[in-house]
C-alpha positions, 0 to 999 in steps of 0.5 A: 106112800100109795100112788093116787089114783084116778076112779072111772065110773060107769053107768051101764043102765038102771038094771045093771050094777056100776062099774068102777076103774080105778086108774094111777093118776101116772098111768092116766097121764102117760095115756094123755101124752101118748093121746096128744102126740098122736094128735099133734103128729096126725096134724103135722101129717096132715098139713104136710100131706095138703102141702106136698098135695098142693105141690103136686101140679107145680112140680108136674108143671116144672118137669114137663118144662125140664122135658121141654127144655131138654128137647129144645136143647137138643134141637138147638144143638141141631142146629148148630150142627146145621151151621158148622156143616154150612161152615164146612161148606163155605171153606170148601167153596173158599178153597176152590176159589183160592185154588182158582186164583193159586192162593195158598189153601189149607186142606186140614178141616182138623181145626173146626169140629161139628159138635155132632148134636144128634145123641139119642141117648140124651132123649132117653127117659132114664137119662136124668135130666140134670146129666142130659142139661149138663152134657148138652150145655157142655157140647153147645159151649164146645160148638159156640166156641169152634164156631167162634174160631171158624168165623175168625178164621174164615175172616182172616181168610176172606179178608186174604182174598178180597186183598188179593182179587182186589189187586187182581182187579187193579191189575187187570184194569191197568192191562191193555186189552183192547185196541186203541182205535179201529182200523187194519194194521198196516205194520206189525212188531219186529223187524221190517223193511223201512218205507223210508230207507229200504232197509232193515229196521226193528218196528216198536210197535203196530201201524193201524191205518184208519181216517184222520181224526179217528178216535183213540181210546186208553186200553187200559187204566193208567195216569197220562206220563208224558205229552209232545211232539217228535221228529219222527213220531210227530205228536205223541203222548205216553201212558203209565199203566203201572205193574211196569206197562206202559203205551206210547201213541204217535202221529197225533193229529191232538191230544185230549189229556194232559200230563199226570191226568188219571185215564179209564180204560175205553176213555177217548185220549187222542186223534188219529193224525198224520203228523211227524215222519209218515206216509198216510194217516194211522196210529203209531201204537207201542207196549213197553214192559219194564222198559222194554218194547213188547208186541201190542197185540199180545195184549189185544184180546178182542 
């Protein structure tokens, strides 16, 4: 059976003959099909292009903000770097400091690394972005996490210290370190010719001749041990000042602290008196460490 066909008629103009093109309906389908995926696929192209032309600024857009973030990245990695290095810093400081006070130090800085955060190659315009985000992220994790270390240990450390000035200080302020009252020293420590006997004797402590009722003052802090009165050293009273010091005063003419009482250094304890076994009035001042009697003007600065 013969293929329809399709017959085409065209009308060139009245002094010319009609054309006539006869075409298998098959053929002119085929052509049809053809005609209408280009159109649909021109359409397809088309709104594709509008679409990823639309596009265009926003991703302009997100990569001027990836090349953004990347600089800042490497800033803040700067500025990390800035701080390790005052970390750095402050560990020497602390050192010396320990040094200072002869506290164990640590000169091994091995434990706290700088991640070094000025890498040229990261602002390289060939380096991707996603490799330069990935190493930067990588090196501010490692950096945060020696920071977090250091700061831990320069804690540890400077807690060590404080614990230690801090009962330095104590220690310091329960020294005798000044005189207890101003006069001359009539009588120093050690042996002695006894105003009394005329014979050799071991002097406990200073004689310091000054007026009656002088005041007396505490060399240093302490809590108030004992208060009396001796046939020889007349009214007196004793002072603990811990780390195994102690300091008696004797000849009172009164005592102005009780027994148990805490006294500060430079506080006024007593009066200068003639009581007891004496020539004239003065203070009768001794130092005793660990029990045994020590020269007081060993612990006498000014």
């Amino acid at each position: 059976m013969a293929a329809k066909k399709v017959t085409i008629v065209f009308l060139p103009g009245a002094s010319k003959k009609v054309k006539q093109l006869k075409i298998p309906r098959a053929l002119l389908f085929f052509f049809f099909l053809i005609f209408l995926s280009a159109a649909l696929f021109l359409t397809w192209g088309v709104r594709d292009y509008r679409a990823i032309k639309a596009k265009i600024p926003r991703l302009a857009q997100l990569e001027k903000q990836n090349e953004q973030q990347k600089i800042q990245l490497v800033a803040l990695t700067h500025k990390i770097d800035q701080i390790s290095g005052k970390l750095i810093e402050l560990k020497k400081f602390d050192q010396k400091l320990k040094t200072m006070v002869n506290l164990e130090t640590n000169e091994d800085n091995s434990q706290f690394l700088g991640i070094g955060g000025s890498d040229p190659s990261l602002l390289n315009p060939d380096y991707t972005l996603e490799k330069a985000h990935q190493k930067l992220v990588r090196l501010m994790h490692k950096s945060l996490d020696n920071l977090d270390m250091e700061i831990s240990i320069q804690t540890n450390e400077k807690e060590e210290l404080y614990k230690f000035l801090e009962n330095q200080k104590t220690m310091l302020a329960s020294t005798p370190s000044i005189w207890p009252t101003r006069g001359w020293v009539s009588s120093r420590f050690g042996y002695r010719i006894s105003p009394f006997t005329n014979e050799k004797e071991f002097h406990k402590g200073i004689d310091i001749c000054t007026r009656i009722n002088t005041p007396i003052i505490a060399p240093a802090d302490g809590v108030v041990a004992s208060t009396g009165r001796d046939h020889a050293m007349g009214k007196m009273l004793t002072i603990n000042h811990s780390y195994g010091v102690k300091t008696r005063y004797g000849h009172l003419s009164k005592i102005l602290v009780k027994k148990g009482q805490y006294v500060k250094r430079g506080q006024e304890i007593a009066l200068v008196g003639n009581t007891g076994r004496t020539t004239g009035p003065h203070l009768h001042y001794e130092v005793y460490l660990n029990g045994l009697p020590v020269n007081p003007t060993r612990y006498i600065l000014n």
